[in-house]
N, C-alpha and C positions, 0 to 999 in steps of 0.2 A: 181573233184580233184583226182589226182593219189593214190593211198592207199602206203601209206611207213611207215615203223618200227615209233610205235607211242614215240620208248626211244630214238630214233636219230632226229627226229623232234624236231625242234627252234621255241621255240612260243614266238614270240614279241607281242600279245596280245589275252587278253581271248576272243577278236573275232574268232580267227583262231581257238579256241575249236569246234568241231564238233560233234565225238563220244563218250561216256560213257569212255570210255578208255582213252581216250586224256582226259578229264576232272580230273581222277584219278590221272594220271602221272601229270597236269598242279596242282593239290591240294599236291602231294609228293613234286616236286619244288617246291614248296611258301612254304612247312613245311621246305624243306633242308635249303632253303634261310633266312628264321628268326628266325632258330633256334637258335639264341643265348642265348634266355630269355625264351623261353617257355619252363620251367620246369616244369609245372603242367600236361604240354598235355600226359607225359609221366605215369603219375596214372590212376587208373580205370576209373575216373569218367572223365578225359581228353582224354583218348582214346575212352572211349565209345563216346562222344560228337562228336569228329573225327568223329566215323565210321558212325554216324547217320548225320550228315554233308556232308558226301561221299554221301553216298546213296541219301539225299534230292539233291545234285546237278546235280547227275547221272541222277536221274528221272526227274528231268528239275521243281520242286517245288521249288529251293532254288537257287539264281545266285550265280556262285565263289566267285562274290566280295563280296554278305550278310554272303558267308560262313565265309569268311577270318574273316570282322567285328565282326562274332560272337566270332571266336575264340581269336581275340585281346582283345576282350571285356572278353574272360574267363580269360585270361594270366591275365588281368588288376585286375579283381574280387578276383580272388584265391589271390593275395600279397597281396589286403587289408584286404582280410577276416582274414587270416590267422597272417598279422600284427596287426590287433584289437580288435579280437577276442581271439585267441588263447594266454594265460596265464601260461602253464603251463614250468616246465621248468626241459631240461633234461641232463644228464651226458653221454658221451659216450666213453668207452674206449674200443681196443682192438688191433690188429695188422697190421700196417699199409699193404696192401701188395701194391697199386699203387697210384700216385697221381699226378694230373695235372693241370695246369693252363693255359687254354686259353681263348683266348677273354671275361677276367674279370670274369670268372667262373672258380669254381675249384672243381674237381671233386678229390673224395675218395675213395676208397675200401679198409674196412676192414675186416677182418677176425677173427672170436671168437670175434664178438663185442657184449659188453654187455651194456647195454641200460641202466640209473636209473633214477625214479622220487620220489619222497616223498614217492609215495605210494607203487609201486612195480619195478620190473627188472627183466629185460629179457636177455637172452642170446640169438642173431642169432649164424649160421654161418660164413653168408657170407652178406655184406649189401655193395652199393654204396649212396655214399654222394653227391651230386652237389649241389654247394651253392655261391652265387655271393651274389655283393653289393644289397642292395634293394634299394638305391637312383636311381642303376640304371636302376632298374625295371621301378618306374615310368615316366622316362625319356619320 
């Protein structure tokens, strides 16, 4: 197979993965591609899964597609844990500076935003919000 720029290569199937590096870039596509909903992948404990996903695929332990499942299977886990679990409930005021709605999501940033729950409050500086329907989480 001829070696060419693994960012301008078209992969119509995870057969055509070859190298460690085509493997990387074919896992960055599949993250750009359903990014719609996965807002969890973006926290500590989502990006580390990531990166420890990357590497088991890299080394040929993990196939792309077990990776993907896992991480549909985290997007799916985090909305219910956090929908039935989590009770507590918070106030947040501060200065709007952008905000946007696309594809059913809509994202925040505030600035001097102050956080409140019964028991204490914080003051950030700077925080972003992204927050969609959860019906259409489980879709």
């Amino acid at each position: 197979m001829e070696h060419q720029n693994v960012s301008s290569r078209k992969f119509t199937s995870l057969d055509e993965v070859h190298s460690s590096e085509e493997v990387h870039l074919v896992m960055i596509l599949i993250r750009r591609r359903m990014a719609t909903f996965e807002l969890y992948r973006r926290s500590t404990i989502g990006m580390c899964l990531t990166e420890t996903l990357d590497e088991m695929v890299s080394s040929g332990i993990l196939s792309p597609e077990l990776a993907i499942q896992v991480l549909v299977q985290f997007d799916k886990s985090m909305t219910d844990a956090l929908e039935s679990q989590v009770k507590s409930k918070v106030s947040i005021k501060g200065h709007l500076h952008t905000y946007r709605f696309c594809d059913n999501v809509w994202t925040f940033i505030l600035q001097d935003a102050t956080f409140k729950t019964e028991e204490c409050q914080e003051t950030v500086g700077r925080v972003k919000i992204v927050a969609c329907d959860s019906k259409l989480l489980t879709q």
